[in-house]
N, CA, C and O atoms as a DFTB+ gen file, in Angstrom:
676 C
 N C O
     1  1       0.848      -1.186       0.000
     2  2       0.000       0.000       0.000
     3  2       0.882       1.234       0.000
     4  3       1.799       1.380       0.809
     5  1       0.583       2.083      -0.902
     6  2       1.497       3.049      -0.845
     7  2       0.273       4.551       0.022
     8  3      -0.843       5.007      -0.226
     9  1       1.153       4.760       0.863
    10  2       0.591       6.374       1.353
    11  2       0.964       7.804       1.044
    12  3       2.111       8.176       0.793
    13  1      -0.184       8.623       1.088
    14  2       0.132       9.863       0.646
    15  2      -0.423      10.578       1.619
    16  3      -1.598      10.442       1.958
    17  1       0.659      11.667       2.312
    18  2       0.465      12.607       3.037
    19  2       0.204      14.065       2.467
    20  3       0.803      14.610       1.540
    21  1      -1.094      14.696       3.439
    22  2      -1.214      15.890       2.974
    23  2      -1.434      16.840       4.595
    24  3      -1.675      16.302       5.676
    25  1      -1.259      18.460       4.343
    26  2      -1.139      19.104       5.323
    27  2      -2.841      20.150       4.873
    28  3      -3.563      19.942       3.898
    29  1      -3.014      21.099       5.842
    30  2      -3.377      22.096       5.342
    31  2      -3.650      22.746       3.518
    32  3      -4.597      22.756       2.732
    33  1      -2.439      23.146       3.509
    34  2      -2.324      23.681       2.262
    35  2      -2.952      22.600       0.840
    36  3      -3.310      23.084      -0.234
    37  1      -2.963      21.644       1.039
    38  2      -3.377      20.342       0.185
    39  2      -4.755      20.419       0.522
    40  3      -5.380      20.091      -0.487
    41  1      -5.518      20.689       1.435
    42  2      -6.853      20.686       1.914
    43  2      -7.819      20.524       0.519
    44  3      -8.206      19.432       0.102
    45  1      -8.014      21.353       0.118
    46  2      -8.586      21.709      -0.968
    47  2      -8.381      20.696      -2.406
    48  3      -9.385      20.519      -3.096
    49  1      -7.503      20.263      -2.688
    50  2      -6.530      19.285      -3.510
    51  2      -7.666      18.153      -3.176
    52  3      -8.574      17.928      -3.975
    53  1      -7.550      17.502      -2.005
    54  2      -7.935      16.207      -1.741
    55  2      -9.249      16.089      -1.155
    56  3      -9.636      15.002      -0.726
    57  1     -10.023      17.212      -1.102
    58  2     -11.597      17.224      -0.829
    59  2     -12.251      16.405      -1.358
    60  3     -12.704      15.349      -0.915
    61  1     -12.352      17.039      -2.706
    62  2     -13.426      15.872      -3.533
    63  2     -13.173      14.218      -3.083
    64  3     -14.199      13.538      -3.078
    65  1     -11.845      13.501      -2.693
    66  2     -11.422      12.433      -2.519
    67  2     -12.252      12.141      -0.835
    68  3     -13.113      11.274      -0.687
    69  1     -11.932      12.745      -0.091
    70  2     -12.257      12.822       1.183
    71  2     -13.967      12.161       1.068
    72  3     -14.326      11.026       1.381
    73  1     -14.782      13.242       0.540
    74  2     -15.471      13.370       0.537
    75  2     -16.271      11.952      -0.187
    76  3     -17.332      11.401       0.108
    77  1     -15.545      11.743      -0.941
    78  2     -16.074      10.427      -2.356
    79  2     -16.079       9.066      -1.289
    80  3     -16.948       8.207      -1.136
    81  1     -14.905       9.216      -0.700
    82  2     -13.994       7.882       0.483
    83  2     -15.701       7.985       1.713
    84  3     -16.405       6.997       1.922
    85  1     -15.935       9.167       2.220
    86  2     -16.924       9.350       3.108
    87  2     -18.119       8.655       2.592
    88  3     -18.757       7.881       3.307
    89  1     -18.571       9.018       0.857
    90  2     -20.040       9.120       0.763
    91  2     -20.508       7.297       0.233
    92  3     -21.595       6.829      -0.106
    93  1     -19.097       6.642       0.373
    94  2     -19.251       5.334       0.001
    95  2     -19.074       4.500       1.033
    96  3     -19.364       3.316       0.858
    97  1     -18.581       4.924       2.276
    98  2     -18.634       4.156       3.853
    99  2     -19.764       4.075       4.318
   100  3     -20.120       3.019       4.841
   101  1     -20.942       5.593       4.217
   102  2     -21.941       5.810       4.297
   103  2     -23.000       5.283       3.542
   104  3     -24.096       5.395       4.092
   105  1     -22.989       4.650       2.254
   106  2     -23.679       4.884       1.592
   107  2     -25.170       4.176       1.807
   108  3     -26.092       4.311       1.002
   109  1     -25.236       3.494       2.881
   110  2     -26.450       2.639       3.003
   111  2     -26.899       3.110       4.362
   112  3     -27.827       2.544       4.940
   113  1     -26.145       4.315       4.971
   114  2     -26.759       4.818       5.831
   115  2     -27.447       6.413       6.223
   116  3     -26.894       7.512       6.179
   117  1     -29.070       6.001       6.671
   118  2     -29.657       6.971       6.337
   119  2     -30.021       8.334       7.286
   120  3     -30.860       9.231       7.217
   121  1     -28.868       7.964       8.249
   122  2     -29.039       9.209       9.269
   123  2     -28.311      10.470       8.766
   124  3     -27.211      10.571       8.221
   125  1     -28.919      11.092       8.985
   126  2     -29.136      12.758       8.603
   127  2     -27.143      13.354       9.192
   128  3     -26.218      14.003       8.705
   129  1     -27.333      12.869      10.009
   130  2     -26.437      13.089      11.121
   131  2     -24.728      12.588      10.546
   132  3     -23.696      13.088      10.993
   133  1     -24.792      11.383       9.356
   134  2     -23.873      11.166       8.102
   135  2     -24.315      11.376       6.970
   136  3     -24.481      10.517       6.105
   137  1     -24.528      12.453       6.884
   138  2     -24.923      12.886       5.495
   139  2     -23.393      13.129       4.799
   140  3     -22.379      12.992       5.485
   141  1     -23.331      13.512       3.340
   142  2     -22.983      14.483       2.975
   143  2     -22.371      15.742       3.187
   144  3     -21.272      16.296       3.155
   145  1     -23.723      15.976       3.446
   146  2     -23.654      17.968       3.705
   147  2     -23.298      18.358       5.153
   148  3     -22.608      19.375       5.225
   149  1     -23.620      17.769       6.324
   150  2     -22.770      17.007       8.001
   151  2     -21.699      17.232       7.550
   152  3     -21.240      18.363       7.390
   153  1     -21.005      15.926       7.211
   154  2     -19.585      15.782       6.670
   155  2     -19.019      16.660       6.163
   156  3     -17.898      16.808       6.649
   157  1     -19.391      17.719       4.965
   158  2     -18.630      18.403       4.413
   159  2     -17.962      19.476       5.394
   160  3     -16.783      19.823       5.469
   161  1     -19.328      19.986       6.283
   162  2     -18.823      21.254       7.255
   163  2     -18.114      20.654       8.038
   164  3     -17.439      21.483       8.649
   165  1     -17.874      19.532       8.392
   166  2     -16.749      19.087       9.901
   167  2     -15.780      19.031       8.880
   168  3     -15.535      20.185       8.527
   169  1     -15.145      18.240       8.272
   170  2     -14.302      18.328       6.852
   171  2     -13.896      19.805       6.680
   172  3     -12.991      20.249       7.386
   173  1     -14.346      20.371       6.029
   174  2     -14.009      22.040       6.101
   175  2     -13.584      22.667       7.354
   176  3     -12.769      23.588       7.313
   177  1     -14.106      22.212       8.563
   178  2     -13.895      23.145       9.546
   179  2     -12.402      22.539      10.366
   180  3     -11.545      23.200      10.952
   181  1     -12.479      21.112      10.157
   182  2     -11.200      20.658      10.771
   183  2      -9.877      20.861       9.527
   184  3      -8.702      20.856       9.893
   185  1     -10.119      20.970       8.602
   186  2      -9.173      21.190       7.228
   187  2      -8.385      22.459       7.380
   188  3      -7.186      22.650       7.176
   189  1      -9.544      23.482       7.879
   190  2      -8.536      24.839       7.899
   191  2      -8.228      25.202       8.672
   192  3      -8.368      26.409       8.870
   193  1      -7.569      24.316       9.666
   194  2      -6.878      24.570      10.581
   195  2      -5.281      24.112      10.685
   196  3      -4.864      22.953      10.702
   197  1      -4.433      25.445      10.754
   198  2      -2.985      25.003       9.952
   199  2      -2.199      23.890      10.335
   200  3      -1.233      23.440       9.719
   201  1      -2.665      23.492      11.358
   202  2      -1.495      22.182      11.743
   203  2      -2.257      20.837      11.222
   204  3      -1.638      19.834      11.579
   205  1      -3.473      20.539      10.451
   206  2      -4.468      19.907      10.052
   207  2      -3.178      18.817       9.225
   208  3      -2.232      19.278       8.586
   209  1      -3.498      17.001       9.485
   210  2      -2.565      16.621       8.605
   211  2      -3.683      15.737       8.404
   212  3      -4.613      15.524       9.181
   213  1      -3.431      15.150       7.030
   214  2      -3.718      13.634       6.809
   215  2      -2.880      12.770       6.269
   216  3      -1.721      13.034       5.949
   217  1      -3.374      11.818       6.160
   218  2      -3.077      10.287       5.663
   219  2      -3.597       9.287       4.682
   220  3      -3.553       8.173       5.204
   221  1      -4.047       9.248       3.531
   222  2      -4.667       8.322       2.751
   223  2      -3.888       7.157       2.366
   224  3      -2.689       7.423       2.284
   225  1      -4.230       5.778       2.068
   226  2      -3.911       4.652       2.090
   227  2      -4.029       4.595      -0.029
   228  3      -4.766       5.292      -0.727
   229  1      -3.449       3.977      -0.298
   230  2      -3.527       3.404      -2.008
   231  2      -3.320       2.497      -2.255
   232  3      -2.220       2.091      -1.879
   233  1      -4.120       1.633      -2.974
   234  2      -3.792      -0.013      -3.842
   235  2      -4.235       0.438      -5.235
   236  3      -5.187       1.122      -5.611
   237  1      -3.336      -0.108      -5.812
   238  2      -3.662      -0.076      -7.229
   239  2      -4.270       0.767      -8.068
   240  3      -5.144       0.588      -8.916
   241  1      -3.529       1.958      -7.620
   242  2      -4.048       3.137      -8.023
   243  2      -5.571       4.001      -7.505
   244  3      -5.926       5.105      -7.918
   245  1      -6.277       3.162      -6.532
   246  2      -6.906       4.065      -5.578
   247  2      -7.155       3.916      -4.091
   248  3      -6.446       3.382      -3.239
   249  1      -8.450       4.575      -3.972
   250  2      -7.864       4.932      -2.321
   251  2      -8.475       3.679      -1.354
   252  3      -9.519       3.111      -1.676
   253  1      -8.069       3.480      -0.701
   254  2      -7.960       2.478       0.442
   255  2      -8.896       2.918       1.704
   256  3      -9.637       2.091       2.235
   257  1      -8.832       4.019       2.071
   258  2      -9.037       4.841       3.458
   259  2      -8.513       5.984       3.812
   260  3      -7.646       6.516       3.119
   261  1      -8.967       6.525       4.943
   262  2      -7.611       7.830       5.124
   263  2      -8.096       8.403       6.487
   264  3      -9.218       8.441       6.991
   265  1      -6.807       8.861       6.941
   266  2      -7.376       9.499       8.665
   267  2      -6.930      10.574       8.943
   268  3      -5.785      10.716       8.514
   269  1      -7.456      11.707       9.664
   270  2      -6.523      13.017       9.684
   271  2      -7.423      13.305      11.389
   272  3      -8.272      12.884      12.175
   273  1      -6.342      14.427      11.080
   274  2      -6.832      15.209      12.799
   275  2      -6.079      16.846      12.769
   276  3      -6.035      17.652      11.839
   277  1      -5.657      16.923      13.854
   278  2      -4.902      18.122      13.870
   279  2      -4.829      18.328      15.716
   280  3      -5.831      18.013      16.359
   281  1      -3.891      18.733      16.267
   282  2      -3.440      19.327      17.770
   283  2      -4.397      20.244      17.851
   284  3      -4.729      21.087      17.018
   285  1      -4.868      19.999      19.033
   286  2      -6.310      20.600      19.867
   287  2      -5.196      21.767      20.592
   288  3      -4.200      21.577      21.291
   289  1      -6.115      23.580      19.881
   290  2      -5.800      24.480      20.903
   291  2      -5.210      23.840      22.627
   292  3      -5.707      22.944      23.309
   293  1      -4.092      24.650      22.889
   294  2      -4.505      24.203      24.754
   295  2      -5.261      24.168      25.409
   296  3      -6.024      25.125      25.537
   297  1      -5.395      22.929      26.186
   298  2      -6.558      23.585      27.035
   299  2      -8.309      22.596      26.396
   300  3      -9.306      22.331      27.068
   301  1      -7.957      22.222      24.531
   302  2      -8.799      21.714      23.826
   303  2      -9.199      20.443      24.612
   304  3      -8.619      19.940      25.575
   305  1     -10.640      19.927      23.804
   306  2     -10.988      19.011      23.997
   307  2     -12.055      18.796      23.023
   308  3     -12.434      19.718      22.300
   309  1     -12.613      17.495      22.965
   310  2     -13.881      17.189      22.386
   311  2     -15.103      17.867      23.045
   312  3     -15.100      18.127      24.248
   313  1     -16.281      18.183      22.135
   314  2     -16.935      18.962      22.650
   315  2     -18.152      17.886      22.950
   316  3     -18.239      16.866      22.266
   317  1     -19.271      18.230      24.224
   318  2     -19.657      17.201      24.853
   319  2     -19.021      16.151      25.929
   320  3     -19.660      15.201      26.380
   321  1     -17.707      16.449      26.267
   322  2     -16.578      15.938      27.271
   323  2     -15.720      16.683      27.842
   324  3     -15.238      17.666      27.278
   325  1     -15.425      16.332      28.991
   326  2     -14.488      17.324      30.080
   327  2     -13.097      16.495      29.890
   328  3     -12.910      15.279      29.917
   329  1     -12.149      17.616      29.683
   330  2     -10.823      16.836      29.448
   331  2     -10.371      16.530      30.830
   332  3     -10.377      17.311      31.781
   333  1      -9.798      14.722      30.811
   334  2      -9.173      14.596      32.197
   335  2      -8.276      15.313      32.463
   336  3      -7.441      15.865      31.746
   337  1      -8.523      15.314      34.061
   338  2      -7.785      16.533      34.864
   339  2      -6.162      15.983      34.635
   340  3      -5.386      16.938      34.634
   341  1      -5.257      14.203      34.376
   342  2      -4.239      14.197      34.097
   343  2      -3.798      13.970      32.629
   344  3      -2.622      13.669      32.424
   345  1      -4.695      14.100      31.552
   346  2      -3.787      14.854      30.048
   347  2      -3.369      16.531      30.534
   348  3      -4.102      17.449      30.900
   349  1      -2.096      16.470      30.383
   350  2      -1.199      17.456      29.877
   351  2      -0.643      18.061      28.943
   352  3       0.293      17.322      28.640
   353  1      -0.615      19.068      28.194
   354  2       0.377      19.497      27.283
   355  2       0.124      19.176      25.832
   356  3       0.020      20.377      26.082
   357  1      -0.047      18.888      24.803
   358  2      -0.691      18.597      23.695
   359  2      -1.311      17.477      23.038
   360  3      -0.824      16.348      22.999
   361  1      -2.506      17.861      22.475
   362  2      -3.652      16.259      22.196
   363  2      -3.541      16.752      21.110
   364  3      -3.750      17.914      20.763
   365  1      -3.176      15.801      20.478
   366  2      -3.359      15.304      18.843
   367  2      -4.683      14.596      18.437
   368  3      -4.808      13.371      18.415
   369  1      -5.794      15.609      18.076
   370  2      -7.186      14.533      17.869
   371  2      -7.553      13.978      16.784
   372  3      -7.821      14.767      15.878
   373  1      -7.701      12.451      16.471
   374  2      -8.020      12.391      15.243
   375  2      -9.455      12.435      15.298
   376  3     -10.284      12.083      16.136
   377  1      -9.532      13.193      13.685
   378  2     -11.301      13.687      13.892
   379  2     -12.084      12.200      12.616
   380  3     -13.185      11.657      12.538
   381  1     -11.493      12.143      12.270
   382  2     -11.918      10.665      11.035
   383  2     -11.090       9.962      10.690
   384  3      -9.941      10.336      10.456
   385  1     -11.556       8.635      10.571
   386  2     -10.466       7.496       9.898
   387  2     -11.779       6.878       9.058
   388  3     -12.935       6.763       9.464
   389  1     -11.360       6.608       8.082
   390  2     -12.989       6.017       7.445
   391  2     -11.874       4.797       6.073
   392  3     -11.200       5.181       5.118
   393  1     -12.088       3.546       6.503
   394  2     -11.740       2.472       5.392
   395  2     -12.898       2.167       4.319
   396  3     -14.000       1.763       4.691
   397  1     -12.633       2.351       3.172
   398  2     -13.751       1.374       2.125
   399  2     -13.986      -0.010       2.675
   400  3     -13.262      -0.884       3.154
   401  1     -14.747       0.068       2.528
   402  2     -15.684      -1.763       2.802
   403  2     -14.810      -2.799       2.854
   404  3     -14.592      -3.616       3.749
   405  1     -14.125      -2.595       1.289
   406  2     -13.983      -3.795       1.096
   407  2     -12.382      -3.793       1.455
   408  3     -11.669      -4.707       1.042
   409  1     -11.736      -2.481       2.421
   410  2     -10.059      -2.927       2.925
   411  2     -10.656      -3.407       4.391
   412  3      -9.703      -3.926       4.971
   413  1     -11.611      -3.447       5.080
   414  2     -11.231      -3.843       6.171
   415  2     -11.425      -5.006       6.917
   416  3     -12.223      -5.943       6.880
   417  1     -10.391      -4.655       7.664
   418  2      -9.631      -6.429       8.124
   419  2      -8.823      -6.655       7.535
   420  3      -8.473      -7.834       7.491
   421  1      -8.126      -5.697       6.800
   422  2      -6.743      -6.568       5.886
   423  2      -5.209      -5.889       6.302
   424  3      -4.176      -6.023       5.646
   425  1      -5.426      -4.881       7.992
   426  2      -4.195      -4.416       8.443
   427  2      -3.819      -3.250       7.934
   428  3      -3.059      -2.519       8.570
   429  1      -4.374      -2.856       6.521
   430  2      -3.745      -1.255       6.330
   431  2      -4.269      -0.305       7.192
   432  3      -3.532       0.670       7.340
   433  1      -5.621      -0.279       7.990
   434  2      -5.930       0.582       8.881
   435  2      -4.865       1.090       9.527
   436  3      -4.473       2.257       9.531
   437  1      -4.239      -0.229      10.293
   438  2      -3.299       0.171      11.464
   439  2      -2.028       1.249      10.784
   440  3      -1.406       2.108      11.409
   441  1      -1.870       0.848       9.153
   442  2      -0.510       1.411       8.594
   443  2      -1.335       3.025       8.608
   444  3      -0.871       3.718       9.514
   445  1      -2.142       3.545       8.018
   446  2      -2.565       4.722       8.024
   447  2      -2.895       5.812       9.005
   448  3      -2.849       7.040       8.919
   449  1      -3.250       4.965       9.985
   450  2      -3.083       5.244      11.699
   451  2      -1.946       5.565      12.224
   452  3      -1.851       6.592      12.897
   453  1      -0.819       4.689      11.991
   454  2       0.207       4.809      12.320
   455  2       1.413       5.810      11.841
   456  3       2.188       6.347      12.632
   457  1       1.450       5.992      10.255
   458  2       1.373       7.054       9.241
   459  2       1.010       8.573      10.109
   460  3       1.661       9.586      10.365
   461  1      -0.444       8.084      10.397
   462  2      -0.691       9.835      10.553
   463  2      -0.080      10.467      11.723
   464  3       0.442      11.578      11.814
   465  1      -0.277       9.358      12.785
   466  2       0.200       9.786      14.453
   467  2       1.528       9.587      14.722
   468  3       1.743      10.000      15.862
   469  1       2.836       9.012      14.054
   470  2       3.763       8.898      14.125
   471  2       4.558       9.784      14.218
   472  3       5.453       9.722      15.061
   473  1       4.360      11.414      12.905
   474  2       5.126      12.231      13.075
   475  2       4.446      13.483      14.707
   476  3       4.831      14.519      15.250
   477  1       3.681      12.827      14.809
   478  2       2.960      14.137      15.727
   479  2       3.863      14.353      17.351
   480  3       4.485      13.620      18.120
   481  1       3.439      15.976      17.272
   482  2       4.690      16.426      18.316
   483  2       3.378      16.808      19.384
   484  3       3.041      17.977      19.571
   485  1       2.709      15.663      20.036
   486  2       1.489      15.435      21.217
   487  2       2.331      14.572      22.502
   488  3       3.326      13.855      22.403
   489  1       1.663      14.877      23.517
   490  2       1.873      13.893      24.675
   491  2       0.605      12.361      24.553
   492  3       0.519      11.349      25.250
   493  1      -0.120      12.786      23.472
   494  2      -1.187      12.080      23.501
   495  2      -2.389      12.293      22.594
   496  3      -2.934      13.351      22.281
   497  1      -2.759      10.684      22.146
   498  2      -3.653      11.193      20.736
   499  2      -5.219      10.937      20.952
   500  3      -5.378       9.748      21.229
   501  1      -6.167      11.486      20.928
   502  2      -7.426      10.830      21.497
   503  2      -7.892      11.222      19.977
   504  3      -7.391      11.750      18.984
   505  1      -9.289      10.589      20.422
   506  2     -10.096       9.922      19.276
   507  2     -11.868       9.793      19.782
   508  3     -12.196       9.559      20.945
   509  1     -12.393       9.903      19.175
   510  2     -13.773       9.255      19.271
   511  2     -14.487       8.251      18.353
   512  3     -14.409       8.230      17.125
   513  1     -15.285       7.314      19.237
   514  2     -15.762       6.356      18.366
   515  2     -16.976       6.158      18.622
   516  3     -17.204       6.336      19.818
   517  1     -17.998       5.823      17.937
   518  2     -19.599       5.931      18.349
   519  2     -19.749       4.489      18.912
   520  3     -19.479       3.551      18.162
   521  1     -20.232       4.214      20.397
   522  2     -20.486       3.697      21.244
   523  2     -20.857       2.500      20.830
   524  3     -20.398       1.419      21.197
   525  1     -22.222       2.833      19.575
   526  2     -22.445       1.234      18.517
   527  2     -21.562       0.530      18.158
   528  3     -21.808      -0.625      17.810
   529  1     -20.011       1.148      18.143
   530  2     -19.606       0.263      16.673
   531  2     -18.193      -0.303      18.132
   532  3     -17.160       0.281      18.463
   533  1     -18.913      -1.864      18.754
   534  2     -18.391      -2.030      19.460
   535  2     -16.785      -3.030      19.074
   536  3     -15.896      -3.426      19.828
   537  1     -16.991      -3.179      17.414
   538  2     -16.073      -4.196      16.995
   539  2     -14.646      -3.103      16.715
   540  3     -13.474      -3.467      16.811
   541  1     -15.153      -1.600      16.326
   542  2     -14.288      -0.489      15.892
   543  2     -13.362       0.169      17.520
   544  3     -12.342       0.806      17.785
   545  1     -14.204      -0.311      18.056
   546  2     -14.128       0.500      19.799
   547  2     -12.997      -0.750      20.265
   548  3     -11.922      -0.159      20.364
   549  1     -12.887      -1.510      20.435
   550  2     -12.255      -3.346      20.599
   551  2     -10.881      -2.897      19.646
   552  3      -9.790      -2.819      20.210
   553  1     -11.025      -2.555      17.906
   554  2      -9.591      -2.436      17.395
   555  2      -8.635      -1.106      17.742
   556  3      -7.495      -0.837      17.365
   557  1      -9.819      -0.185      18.853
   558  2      -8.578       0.729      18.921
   559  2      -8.089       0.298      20.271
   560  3      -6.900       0.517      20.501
   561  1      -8.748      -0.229      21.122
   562  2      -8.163      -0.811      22.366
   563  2      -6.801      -1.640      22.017
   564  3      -5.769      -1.634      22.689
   565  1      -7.005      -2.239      21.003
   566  2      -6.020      -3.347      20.672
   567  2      -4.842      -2.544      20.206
   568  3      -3.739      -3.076      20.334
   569  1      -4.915      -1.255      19.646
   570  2      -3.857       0.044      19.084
   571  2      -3.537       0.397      20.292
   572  3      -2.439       0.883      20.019
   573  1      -3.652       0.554      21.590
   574  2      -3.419       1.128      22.795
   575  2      -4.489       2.389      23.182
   576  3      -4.148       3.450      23.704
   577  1      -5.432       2.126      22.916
   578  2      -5.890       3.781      23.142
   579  2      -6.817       2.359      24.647
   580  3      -6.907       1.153      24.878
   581  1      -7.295       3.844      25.251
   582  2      -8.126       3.347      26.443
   583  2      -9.957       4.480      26.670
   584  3     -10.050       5.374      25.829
   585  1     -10.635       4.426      27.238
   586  2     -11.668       5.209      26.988
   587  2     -11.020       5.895      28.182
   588  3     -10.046       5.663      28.899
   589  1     -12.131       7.006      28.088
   590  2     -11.514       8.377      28.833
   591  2     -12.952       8.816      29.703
   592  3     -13.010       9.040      30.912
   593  1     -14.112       8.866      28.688
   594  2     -15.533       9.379      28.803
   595  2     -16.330       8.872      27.603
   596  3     -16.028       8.166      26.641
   597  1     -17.562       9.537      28.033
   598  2     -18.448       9.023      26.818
   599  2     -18.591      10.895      26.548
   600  3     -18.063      11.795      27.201
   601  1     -19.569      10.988      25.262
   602  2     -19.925      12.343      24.920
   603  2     -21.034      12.019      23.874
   604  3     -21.244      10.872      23.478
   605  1     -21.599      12.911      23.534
   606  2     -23.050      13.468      22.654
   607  2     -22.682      14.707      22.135
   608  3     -23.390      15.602      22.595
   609  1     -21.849      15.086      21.358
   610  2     -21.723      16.352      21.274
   611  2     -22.919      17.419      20.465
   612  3     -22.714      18.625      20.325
   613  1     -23.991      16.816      20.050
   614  2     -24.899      17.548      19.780
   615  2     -26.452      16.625      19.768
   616  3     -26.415      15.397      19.850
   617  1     -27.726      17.344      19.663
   618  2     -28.852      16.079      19.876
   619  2     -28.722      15.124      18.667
   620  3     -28.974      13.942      18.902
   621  1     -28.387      15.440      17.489
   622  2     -28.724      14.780      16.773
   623  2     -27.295      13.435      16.659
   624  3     -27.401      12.407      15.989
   625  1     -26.353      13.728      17.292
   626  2     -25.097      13.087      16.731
   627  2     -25.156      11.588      17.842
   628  3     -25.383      11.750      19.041
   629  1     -24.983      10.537      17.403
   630  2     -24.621       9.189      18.766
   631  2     -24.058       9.784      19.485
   632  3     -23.635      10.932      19.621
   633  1     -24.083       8.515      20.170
   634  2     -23.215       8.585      21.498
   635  2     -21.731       8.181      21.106
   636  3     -21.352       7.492      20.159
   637  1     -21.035       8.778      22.057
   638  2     -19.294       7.820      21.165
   639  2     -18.917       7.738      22.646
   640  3     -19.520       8.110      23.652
   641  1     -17.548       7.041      22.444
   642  2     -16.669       6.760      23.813
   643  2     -15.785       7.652      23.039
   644  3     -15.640       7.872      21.836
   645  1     -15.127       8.186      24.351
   646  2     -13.610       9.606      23.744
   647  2     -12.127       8.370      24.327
   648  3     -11.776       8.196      25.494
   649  1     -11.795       7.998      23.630
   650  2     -10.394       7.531      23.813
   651  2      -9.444       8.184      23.816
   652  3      -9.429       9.266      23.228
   653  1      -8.112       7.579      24.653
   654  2      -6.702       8.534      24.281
   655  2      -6.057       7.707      24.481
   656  3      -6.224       6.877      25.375
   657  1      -4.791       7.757      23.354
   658  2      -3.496       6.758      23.527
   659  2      -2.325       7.747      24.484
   660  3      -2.423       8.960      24.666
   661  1      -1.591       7.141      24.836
   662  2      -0.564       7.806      25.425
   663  2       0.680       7.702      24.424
   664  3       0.977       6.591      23.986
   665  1       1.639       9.182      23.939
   666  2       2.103       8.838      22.996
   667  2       3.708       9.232      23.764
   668  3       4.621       9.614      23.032
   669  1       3.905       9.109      25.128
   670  2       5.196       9.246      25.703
   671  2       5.818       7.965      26.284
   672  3       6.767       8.028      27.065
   673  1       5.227       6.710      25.860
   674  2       6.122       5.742      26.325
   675  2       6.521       4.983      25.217
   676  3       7.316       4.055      25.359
């Protein structure tokens, strides 16, 4: 699998892709809440933010998956959750990881994951995962992350568990 990294400035470049990778994970699902038009504004809003990186995965000339995030202001957190009182000093959040159908279970997750959070200059990377998807919640345990809290960050959005890996040992 070959990977391609993009920052900020690429934002725009790799939208339409983002977006294509999103509307085919989704595509048999009919909550409002994964739409499209949802997606695009979190997409946009986490994109233009300058330390914003991603990660996309490639076989055979297309895309595989892809995960990005970006370092939470100080002080940041997920919204709908109180940051524990012992994270310190910088959270690296990833805001999406989304595989096509038909890569998963075949281990590139972990390479694109690993890809994105590897270069990051965090004490620690958290994540959210919607509470349903208890088989997705199980493979990041198995990555090292641990739950932290649960959150709702708005009425219409699930419930998720907020995970964080520790990225100083």
């Amino acid at each position: 699998m070959d990977l391609k990294r993009y920052g900020h400035a690429d934002a725009q470049d790799v939208r339409s892709m983002l977006l294509d990778i999103h509307d085919e994970v989704y595509a048999d699902n009919p909550d409002p809440f994964h739409s499209r038009e949802r997606f695009t504004y979190f997409l946009d809003l986490w994109s233009a933010r300058r330390n914003w990186r991603c990660v996309s995965g490639w076989e055979n000339g297309g895309p595989v998956g892809y995960a990005y995030g970006s370092v939470l202001a100080p002080g940041g957190w997920w919204k709908g959750s109180a940051r524990p009182s012992d994270i310190r000093g910088p959270v690296f959040a990833l805001s999406e990881f989304m595989m096509l159908p038909k890569w998963r279970g075949t281990g590139r997750a972990k390479k694109i994951h690993d890809a994105l959070i590897a270069p990051v200059e965090a004490n620690v990377v958290s994540l959210q995962v919607e509470i349903a998807h208890f088989k997705v919640f199980h493979l990041y345990e198995s990555w090292g992350y641990r739950k932290v809290d649960e959150s709702k960050p708005s009425d219409d959005s699930p419930r998720y568990a907020v995970m964080v890996k520790d990225m100083s040992r």
